[in-house]
C-alpha positions in Angstrom: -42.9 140.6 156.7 -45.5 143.6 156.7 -49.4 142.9 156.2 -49.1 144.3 152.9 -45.9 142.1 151.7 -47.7 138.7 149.8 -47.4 134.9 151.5 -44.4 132.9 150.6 -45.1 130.9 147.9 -41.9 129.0 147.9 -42.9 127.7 151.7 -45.8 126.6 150.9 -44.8 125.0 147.9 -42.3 123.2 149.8 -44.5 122.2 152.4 -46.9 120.6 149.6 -44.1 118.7 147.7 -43.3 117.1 151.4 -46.7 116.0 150.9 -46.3 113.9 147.8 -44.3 111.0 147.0 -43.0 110.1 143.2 -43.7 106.6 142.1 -40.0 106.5 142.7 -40.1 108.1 146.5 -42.9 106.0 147.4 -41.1 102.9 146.0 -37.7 103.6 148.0 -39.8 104.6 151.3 -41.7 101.9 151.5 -40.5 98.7 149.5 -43.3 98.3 146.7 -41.3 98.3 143.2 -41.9 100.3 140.4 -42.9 97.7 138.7 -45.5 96.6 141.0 -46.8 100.5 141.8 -47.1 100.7 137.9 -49.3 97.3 137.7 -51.0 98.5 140.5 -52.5 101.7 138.8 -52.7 100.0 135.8 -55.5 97.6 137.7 -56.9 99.9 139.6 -55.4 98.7 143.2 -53.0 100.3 144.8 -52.7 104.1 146.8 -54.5 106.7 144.9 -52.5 108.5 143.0 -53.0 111.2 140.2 -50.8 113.2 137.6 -48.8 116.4 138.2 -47.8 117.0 134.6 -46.0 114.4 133.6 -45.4 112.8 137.1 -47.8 110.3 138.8 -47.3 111.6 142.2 -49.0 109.9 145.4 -50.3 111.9 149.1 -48.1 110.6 151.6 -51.7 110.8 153.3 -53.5 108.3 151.4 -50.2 106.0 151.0 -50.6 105.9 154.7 -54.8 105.2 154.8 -54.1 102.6 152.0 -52.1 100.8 154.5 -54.0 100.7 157.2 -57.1 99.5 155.0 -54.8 96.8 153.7 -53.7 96.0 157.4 -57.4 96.2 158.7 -58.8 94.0 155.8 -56.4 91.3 156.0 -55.5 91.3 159.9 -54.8 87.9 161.6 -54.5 86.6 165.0 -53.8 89.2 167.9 -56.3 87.2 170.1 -56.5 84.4 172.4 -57.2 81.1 171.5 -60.9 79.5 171.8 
């Protein structure tokens, strides 16, 4: 590739697609149902998501920060007893 040939696209395409999850990935990856993900946006709750056409597609990103909010907000024991 030559300065003046353009970037490619496809790559970074690729590279962005790794990035989000279908309702369906994100179901199969990490155990929520369909079912529930759907309810979940329907209330509000859940990973943020947003729509990509016609697909509700989720950042693996904020799948992952969801998570550890979850896990920080409803944490117990991990210390010693009084």
């Amino acid at each position: 590739m030559t300065d003046h040939d353009p970037p490619d696209a496809s790559s970074h395409d690729d590279t962005r697609r790794h990035d989000w999850l279908t309702t369906a990935e994100l179901s199969l990856q990490y155990g929520f149902s369909v079912g529930t993900l759907r309810y979940w946006r329907h209330r509000g709750y859940g990973p943020a998501c947003f729509s990509l056409g016609r697909k509700v597609v989720y950042r693996r990103a904020a799948v992952e920060a969801w998570i550890t909010e979850q896990e920080q907000n409803t944490q117990r024991g991990g210390t010693t007893a009084a």
